[in-house]
C-alpha positions as a Markdown table, in Angstrom:
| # | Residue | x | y | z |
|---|---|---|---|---|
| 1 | Unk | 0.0 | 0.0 | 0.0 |
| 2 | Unk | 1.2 | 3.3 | -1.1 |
| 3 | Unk | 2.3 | 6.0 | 2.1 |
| 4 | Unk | 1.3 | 9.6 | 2.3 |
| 5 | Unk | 4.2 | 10.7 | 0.8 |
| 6 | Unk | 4.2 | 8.7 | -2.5 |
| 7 | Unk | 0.7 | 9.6 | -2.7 |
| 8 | Unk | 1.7 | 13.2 | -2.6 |
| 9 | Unk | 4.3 | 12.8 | -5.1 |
| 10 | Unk | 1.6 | 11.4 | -7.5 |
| 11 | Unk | -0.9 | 14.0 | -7.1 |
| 12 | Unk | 1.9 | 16.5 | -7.4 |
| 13 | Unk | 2.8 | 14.9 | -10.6 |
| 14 | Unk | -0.3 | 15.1 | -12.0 |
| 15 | Unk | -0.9 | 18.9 | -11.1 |
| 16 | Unk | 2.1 | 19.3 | -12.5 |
| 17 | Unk | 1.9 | 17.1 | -15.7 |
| 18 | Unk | -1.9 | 18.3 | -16.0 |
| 19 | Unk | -0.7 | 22.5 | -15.7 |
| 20 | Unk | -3.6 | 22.6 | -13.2 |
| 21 | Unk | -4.1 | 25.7 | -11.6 |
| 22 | Unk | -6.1 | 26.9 | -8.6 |
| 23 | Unk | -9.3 | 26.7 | -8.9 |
| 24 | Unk | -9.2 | 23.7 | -11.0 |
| 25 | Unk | -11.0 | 20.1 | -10.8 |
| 26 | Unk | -8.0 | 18.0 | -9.9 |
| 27 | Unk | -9.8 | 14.7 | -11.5 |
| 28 | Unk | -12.5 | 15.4 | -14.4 |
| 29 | Unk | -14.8 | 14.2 | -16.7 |
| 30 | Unk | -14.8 | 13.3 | -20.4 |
| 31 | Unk | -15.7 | 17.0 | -21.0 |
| 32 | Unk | -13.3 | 18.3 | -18.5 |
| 33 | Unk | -16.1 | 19.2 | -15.8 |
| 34 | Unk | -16.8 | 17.3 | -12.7 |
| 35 | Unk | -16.5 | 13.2 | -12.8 |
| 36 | Unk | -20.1 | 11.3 | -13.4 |
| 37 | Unk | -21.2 | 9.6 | -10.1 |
| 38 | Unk | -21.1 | 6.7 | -11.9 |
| 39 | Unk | -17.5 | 6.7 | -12.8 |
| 40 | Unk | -16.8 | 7.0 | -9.1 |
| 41 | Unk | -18.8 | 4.3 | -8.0 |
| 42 | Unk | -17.3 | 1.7 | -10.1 |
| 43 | Unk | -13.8 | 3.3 | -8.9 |
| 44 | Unk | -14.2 | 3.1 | -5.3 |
| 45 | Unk | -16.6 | -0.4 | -6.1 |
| 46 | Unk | -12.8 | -1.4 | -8.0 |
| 47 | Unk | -10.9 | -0.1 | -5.3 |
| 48 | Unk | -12.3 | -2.0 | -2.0 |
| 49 | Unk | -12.2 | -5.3 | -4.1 |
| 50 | Unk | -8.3 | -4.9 | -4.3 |
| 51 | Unk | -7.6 | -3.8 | -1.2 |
| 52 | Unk | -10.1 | -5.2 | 1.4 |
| 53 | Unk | -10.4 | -8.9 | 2.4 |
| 54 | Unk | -13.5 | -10.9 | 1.1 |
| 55 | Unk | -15.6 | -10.1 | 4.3 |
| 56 | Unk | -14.9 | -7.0 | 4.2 |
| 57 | Unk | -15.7 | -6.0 | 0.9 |
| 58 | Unk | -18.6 | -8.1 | 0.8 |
| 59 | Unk | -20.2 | -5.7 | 4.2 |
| 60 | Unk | -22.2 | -3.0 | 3.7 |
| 61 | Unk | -19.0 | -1.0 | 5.8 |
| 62 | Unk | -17.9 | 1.6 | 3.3 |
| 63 | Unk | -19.6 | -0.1 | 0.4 |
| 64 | Unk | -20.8 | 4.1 | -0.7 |
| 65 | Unk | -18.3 | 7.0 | -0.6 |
| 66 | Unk | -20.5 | 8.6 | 1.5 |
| 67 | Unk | -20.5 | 6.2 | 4.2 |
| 68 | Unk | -16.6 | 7.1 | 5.0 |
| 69 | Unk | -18.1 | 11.0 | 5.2 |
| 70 | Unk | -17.6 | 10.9 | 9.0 |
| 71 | Unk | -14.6 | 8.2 | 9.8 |
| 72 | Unk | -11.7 | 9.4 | 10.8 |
């Protein structure tokens, strides 16, 4: 799993590759406005099934985006 930091370089790469400036959708649709919510779902559907164990992913824990809203 990646740390904070490599994470950071990636994004940073990508504002940097991308010439994103303030102000500006740091992931973005086909059209170049905001991502469908469809597009997220199967994302963060994608990305539970790598990470978590079967039992895990299969529980309705974290199965939305907006079900992580408040952890932390």
């Amino acid at each position: 799993m990646l740390g904070h930091r490599a994470l950071t370089c990636i994004l940073r790469r990508h504002i940097e590759d991308e010439q994103l400036q303030p102000g500006d959708l740091l992931f973005q649709g086909e059209s170049g406005g905001i991502l469908a919510g469809s597009v997220i779902r199967r994302a963060w559907r994608s990305a539970r099934k790598a990470v978590l164990p079967t039992h895990v992913y299969e529980s309705p824990a974290g199965r939305r985006v907006y079900d992580n809203r408040n952890t932390g």
